[in-house]
KEMAR-306002 format. One record per residue (C-alpha): residue in three letters; x, y, z. Coordinates in steps of 0.1 Angstrom, whole numbers, plus 5000, padded with zeros to 4 digits. Each point is the difference from the previous one (the first is absolute). Last residue first. Layout:
# residues N
+------+------+------+------+
: type :   px :   py :   pz :
+------+------+------+------+
:  ALA :    X :    Y :    Z :
...
+------+------+------+------+
//
This chain:
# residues 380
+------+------+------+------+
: type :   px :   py :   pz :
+------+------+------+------+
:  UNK : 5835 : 0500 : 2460 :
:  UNK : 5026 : 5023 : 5007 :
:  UNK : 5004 : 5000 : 5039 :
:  UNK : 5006 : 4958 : 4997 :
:  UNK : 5030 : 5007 : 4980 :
:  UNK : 5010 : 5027 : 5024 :
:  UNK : 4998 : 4974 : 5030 :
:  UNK : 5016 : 4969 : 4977 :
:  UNK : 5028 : 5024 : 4994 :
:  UNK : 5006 : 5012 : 4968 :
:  UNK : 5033 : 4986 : 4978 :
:  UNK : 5033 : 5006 : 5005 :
:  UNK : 5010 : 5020 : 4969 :
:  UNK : 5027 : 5015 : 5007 :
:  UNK : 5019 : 5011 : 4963 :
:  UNK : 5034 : 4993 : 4986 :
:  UNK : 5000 : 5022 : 4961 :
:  UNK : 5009 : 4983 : 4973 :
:  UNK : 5021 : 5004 : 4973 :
:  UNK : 4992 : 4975 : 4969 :
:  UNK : 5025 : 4986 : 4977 :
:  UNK : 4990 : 4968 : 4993 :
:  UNK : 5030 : 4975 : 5012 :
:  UNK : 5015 : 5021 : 5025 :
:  UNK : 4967 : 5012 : 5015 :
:  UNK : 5013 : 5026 : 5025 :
:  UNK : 4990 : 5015 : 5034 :
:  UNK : 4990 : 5030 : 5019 :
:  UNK : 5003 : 5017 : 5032 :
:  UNK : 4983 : 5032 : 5009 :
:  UNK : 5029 : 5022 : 5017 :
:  UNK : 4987 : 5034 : 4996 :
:  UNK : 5030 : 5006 : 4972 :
:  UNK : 4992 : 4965 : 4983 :
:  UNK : 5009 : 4966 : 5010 :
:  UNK : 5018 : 4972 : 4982 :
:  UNK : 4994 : 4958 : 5003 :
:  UNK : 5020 : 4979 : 4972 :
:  UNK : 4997 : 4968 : 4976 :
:  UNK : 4968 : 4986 : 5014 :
:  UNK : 4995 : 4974 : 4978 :
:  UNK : 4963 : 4994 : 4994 :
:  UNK : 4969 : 4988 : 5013 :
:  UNK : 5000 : 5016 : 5033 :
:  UNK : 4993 : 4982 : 5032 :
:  UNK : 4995 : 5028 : 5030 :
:  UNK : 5008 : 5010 : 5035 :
:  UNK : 5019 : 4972 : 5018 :
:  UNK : 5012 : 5013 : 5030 :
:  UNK : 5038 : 5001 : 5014 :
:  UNK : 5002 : 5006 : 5038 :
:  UNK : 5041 : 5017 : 4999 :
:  UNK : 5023 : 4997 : 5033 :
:  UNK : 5014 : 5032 : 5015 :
:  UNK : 4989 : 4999 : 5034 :
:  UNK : 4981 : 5025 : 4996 :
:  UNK : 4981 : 4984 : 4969 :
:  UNK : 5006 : 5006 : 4958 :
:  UNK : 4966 : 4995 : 4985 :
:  UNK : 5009 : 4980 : 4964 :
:  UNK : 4973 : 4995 : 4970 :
:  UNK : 5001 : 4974 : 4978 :
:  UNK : 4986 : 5002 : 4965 :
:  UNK : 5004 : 4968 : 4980 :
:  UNK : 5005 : 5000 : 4961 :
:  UNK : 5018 : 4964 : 4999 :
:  UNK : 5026 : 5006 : 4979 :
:  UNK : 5012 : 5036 : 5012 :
:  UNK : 4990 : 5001 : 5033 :
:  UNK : 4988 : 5027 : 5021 :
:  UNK : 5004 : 5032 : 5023 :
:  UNK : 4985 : 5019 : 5019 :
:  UNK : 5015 : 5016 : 5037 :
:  UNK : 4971 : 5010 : 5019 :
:  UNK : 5003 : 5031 : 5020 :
:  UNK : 4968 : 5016 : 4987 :
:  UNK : 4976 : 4976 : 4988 :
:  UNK : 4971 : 5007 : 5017 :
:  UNK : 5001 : 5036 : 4994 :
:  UNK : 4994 : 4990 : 4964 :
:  UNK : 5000 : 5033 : 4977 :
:  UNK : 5024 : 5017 : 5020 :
:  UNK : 5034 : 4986 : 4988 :
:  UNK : 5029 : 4988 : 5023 :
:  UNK : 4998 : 4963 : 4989 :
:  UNK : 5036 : 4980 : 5003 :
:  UNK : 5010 : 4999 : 4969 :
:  UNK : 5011 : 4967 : 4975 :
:  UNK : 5023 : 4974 : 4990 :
:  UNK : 4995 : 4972 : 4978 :
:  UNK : 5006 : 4965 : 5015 :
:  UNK : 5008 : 4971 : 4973 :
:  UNK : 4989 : 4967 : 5000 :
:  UNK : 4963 : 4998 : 5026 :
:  UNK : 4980 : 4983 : 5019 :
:  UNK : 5016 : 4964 : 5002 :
:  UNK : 5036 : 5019 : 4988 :
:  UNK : 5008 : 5010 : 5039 :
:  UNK : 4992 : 5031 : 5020 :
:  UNK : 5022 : 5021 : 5019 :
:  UNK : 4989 : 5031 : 5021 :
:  UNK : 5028 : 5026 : 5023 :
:  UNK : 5026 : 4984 : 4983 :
:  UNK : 5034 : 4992 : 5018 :
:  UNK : 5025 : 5023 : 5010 :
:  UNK : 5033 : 4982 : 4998 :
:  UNK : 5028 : 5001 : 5027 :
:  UNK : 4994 : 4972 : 5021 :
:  UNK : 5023 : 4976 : 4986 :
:  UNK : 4969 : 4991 : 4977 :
:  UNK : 5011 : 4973 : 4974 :
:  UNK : 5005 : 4967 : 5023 :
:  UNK : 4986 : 4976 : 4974 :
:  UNK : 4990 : 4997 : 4964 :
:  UNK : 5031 : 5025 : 4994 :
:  UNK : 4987 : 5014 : 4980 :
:  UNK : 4966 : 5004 : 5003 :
:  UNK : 4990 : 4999 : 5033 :
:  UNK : 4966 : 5007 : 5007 :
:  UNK : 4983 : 5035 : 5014 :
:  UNK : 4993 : 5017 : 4965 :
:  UNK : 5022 : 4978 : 4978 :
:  UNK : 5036 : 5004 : 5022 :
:  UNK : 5037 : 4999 : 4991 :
:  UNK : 4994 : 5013 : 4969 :
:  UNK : 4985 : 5026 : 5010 :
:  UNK : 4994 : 5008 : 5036 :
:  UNK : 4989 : 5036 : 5004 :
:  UNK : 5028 : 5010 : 5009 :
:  UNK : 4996 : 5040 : 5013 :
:  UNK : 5025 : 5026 : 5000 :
:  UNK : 4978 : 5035 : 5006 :
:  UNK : 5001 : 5021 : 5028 :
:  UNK : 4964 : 4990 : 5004 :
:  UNK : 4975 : 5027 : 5017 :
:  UNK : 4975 : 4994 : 4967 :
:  UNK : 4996 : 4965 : 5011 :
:  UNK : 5011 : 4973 : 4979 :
:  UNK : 4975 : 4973 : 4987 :
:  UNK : 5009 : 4967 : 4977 :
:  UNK : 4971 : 4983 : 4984 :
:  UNK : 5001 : 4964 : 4984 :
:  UNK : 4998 : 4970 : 4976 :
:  UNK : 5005 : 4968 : 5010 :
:  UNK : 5005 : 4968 : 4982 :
:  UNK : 5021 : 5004 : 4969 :
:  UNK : 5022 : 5029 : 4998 :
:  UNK : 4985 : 5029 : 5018 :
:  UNK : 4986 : 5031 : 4985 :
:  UNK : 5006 : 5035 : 5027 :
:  UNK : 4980 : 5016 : 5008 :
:  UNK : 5010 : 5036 : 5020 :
:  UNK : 4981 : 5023 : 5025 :
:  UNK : 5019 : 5031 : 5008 :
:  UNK : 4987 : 5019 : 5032 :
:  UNK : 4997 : 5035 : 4994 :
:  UNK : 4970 : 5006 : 5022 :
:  UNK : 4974 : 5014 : 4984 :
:  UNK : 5010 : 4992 : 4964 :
:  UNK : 5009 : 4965 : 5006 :
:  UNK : 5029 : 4996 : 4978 :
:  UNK : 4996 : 4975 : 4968 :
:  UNK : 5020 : 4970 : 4987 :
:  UNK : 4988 : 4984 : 4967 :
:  UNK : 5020 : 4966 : 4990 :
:  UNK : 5028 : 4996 : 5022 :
:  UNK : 5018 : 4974 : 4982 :
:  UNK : 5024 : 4974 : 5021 :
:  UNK : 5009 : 5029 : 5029 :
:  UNK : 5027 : 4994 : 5023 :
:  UNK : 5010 : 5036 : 5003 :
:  UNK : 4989 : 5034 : 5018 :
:  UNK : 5014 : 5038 : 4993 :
:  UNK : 5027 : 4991 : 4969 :
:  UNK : 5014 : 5034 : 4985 :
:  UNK : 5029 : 4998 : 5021 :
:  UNK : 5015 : 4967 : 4981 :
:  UNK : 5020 : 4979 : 5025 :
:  UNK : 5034 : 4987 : 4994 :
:  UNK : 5012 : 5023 : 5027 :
:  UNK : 4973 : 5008 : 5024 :
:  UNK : 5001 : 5047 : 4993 :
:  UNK : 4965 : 5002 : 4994 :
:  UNK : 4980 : 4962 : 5010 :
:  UNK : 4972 : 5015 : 5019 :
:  UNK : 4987 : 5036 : 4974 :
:  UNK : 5003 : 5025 : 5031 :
:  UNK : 5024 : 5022 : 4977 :
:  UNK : 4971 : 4999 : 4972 :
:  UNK : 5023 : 4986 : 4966 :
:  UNK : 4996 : 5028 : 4974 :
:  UNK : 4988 : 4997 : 4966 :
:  UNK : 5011 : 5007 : 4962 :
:  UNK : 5021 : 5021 : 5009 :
:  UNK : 4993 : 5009 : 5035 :
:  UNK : 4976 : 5010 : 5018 :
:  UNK : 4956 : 5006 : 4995 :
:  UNK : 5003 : 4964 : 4991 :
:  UNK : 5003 : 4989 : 5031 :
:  UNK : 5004 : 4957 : 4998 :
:  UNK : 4984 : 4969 : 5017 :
:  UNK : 5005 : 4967 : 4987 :
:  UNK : 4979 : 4970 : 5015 :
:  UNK : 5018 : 4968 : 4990 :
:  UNK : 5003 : 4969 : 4984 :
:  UNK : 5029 : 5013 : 4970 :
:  UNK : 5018 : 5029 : 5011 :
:  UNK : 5034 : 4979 : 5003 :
:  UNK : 5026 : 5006 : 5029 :
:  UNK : 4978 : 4997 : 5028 :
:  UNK : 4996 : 4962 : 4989 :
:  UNK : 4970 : 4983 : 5015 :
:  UNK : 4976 : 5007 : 4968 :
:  UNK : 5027 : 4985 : 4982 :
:  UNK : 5006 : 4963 : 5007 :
:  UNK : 5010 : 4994 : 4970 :
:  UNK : 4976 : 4970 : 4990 :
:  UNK : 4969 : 5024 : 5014 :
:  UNK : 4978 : 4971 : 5000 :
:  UNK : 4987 : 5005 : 4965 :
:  UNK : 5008 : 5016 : 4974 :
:  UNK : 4997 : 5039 : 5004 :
:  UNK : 5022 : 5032 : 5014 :
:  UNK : 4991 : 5001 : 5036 :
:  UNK : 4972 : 5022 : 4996 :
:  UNK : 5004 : 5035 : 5007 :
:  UNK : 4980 : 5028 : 5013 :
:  UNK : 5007 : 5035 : 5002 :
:  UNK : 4992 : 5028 : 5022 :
:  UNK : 5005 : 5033 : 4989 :
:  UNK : 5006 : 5025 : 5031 :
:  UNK : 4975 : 5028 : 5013 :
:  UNK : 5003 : 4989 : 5036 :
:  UNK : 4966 : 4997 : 4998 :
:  UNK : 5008 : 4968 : 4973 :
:  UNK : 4998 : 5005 : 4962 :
:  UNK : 4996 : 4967 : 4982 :
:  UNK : 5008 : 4981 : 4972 :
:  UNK : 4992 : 4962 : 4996 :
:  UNK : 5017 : 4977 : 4974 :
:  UNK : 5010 : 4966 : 5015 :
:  UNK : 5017 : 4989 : 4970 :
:  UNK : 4999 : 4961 : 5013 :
:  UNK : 5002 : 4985 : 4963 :
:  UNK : 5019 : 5008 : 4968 :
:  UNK : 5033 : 4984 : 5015 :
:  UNK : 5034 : 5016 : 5007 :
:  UNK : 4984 : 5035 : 5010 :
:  UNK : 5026 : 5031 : 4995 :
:  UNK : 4988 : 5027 : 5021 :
:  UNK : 5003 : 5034 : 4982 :
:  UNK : 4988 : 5033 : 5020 :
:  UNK : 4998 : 5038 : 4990 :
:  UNK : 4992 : 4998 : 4965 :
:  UNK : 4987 : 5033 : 4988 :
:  UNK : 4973 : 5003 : 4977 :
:  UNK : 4984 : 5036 : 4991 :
:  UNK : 4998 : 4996 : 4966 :
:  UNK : 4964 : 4981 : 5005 :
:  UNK : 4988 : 5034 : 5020 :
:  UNK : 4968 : 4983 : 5011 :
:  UNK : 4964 : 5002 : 4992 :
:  UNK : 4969 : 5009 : 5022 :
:  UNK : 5014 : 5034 : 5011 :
:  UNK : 5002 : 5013 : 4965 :
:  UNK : 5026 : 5030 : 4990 :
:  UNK : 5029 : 4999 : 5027 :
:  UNK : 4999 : 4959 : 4996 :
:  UNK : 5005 : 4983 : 5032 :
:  UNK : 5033 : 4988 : 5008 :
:  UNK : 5019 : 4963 : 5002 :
:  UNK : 5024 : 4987 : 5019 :
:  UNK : 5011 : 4958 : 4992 :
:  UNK : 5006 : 4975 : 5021 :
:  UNK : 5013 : 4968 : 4977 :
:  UNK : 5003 : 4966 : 5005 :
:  UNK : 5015 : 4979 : 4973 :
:  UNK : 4986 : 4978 : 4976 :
:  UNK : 5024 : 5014 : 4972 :
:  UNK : 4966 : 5018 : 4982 :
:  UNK : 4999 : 5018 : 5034 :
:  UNK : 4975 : 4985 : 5032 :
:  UNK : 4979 : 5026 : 5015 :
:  UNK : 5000 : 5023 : 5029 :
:  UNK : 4985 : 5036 : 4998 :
:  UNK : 5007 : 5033 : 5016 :
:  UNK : 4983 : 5034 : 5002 :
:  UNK : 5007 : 5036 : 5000 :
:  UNK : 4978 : 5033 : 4991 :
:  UNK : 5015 : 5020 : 5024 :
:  UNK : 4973 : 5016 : 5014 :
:  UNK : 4972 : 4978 : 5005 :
:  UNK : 5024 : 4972 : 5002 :
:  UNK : 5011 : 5011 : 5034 :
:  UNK : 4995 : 4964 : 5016 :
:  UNK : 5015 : 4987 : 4964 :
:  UNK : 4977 : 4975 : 4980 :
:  UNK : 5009 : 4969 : 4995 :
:  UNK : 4992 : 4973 : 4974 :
:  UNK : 5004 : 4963 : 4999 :
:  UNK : 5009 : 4969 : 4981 :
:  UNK : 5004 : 5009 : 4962 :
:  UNK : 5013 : 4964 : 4989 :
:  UNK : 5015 : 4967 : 5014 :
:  UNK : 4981 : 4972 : 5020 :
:  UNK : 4985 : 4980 : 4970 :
:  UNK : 5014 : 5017 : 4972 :
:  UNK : 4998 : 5041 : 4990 :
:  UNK : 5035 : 5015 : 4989 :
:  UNK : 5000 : 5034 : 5003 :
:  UNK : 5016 : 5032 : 4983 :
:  UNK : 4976 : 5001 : 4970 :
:  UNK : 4970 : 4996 : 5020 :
:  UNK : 5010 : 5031 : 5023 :
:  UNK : 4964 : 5018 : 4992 :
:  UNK : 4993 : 5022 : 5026 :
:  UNK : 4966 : 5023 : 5009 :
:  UNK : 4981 : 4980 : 4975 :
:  UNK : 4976 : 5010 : 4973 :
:  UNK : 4963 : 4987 : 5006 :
:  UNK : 4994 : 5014 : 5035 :
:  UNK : 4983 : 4974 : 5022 :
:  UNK : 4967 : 5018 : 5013 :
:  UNK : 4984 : 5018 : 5028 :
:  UNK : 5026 : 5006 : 5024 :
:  UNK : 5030 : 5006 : 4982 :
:  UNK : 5007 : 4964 : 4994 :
:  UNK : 5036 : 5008 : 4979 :
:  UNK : 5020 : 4971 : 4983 :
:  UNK : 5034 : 4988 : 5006 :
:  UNK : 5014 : 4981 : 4971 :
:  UNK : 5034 : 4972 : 4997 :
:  UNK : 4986 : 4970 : 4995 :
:  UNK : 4993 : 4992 : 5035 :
:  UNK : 4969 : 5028 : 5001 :
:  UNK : 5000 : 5018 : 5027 :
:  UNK : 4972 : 5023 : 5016 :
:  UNK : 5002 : 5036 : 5012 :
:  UNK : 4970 : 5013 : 5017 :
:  UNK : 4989 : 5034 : 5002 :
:  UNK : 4986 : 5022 : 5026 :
:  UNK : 5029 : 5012 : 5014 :
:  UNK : 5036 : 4995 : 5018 :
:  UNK : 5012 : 4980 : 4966 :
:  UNK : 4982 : 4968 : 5005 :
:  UNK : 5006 : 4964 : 5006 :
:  UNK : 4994 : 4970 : 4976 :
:  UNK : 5023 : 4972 : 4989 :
:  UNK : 4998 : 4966 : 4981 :
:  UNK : 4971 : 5002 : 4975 :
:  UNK : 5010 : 4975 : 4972 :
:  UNK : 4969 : 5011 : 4977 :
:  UNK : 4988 : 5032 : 5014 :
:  UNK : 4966 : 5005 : 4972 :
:  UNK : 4976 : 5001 : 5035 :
:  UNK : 4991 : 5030 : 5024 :
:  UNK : 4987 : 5006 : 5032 :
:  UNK : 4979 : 4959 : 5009 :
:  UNK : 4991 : 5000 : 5039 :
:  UNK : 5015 : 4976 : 5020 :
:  UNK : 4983 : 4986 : 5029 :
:  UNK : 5010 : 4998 : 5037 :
:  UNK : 4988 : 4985 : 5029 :
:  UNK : 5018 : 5018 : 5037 :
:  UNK : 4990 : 4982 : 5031 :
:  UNK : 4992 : 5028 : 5025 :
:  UNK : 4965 : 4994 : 4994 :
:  UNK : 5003 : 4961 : 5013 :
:  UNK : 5008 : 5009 : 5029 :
:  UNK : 4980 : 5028 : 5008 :
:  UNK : 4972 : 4976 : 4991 :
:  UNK : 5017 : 4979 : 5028 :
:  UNK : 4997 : 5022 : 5025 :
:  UNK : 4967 : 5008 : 4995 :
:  UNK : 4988 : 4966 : 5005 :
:  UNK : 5023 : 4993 : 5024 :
:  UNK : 4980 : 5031 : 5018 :
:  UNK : 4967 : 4984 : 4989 :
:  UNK : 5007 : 4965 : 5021 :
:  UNK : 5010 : 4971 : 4981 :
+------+------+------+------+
//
């Protein structure tokens, strides 16, 4: 090999993003959400019905919301997500999902305590959504604000197993879908005009994409808008769904006509040609359940900007996804972690981070490629 391949292939090789994870804070048992409130502190989760304050150098020991006595926490159910509004930092309001002592689905708003910034107004509460859920499973349970300042809302397909109602293909039932609502209109919320099924009799308007089993953690890329969905299969694959941020919205994603890319039911003929299918699938040899995540924006790890991460749930892989012009996905695998990754969340800069369901602990996603052989060689 001549020294330009040599070159070239170090350059190679250096644009391959490693990462590590670095410990932030433990004591988070049944972590399943983190994000931020448009500064320097993170918000985590807990299932049983807490959200606890990282504000930067420590976990604080009284929570910023306590809804245990309004949730039921089992397997799938519980305190799901938080989010804060765009203009939180002057209104004071945010929105949580979690399943009511009835096993329902409930979107709750929220406000900020006038007196302490770290704890919430608990008298605040108003219901604005209830979704009836026939099983305990497939919640879904993500919130998130888009750029087009809307509340994005994702729902499983209501639980058992092989969606035996058919609903996530149903435009009349909000049940396997992604919901998207103004809640600066209305009473409790508006329907956005553009929203793709307003005015379809039978439909409901609040629905913006369907065929969805249980999309656990959906995140927008924050540099270009582009939403970024997993979405937990049923017993072979499990898979990622991508819409770009110029979509008019109205996407099937396939369930439970397809698994990822394979016919479900029916076994055969399935796609008439108007699914979108997943942008990465991968089957239950590496992996049970896919856990959402972010694609990197921080600027910590240069070498990891544009990289969509995101994980499994049983077997504690970290993938990472590099969407291409042409708009297929090179998947990487980045790390083995020894835990369940329950949920991926990024701070204000966009530094990524991840959740040990099992033990609590918030870390931090790091690039730690090693030294090159050339530097290694410099330091001796």
């Amino acid at each position: 090999m001549n020294v330009l391949a040599l070159v070239l292939a170090a350059v190679v090789t250096q644009a391959e993003p490693t990462v590590a994870l670095q410990p932030v804070t433990d004591g988070l048992d049944n972590l399943v959400s983190i994000t931020h409130a448009h500064d320097n502190r993170l918000f985590i989760t807990q299932q049983f019905g807490l959200v606890r304050i990282y504000d930067g150098t420590r976990l604080l020991p009284d929570p910023f919301l306590d809804v245990r006595h309004l949730v039921t926490s089992n397997g799938e159910q519980g305190l799901l997500s938080i989010a804060f509004h765009p203009d939180y930092a002057a209104n004071g309001l945010f929105y949580v999902n979690y399943t009511n002592l009835a096993g329902h689905t409930v979107i709750a708003r929220y406000s900020v305590s006038p007196q302490n910034p770290n704890r919430a107004n608990a008298s605040s509460a108003v219901p604005i959504l209830t979704i009836n859920q026939p099983f305990a499973n497939h919640n879904g349970g993500q919130l998130q604000f888009g750029k087009d300042g809307y509340l994005y809302i994702g729902m499983g397909d209501g639980g058992s197993g092989g969606d035996p109602d058919n609903r996530a293909q149903n435009l009349g039932d909000l049940l396997g879908k992604m919901l998207r609502i103004d809640v600066n209109s209305g009473s409790p919320y508006a329907i956005p005009p553009s929203n793709p099924f307003v005015g379809q009799t039978g439909a409901r308007p609040e629905i913006w994409s369907l065929g969805l089993r249980n999309p656990w953690r959906f995140s927008f890329d924050r540099f270009t808008g582009d939403l970024w969905t997993a979405d937990v299969g049923q017993g072979q694959w499990e898979e990622i769904n991508f819409q770009p941020a110029t979509s008019i919205g109205g996407e099937n994603y396939g369930w439970r006509r397809m698994e990822g890319t394979h016919c479900f039911n029916p076994s055969t003929n399935c796609n008439t040609g108007n699914l979108v299918l997943p942008v990465i699938e991968y089957n239950h040899n590496v992996g049970c359940s896919v856990t959402g995540g972010y694609v990197y924006r921080g600027s910590r790890y240069p070498r990891l900007n544009g990289t969509y991460l995101y994980g499994d749930f049983c077997s504690g892989r970290i993938w990472g996804g590099t969407r291409n012009a042409n708009g297929t996905v090179t998947v990487r695998d980045l790390l083995d972690a020894p835990f369940n990754i329950s949920t991926f969340g990024e701070d204000a800069n966009g530094e990524v981070y991840v959740g040990d369901y099992g033990n609590g602990i918030l870390y931090r996603i790091t690039d730690a490629r090693p030294l090159s052989p050339r530097r290694r060689a410099v330091r001796k």
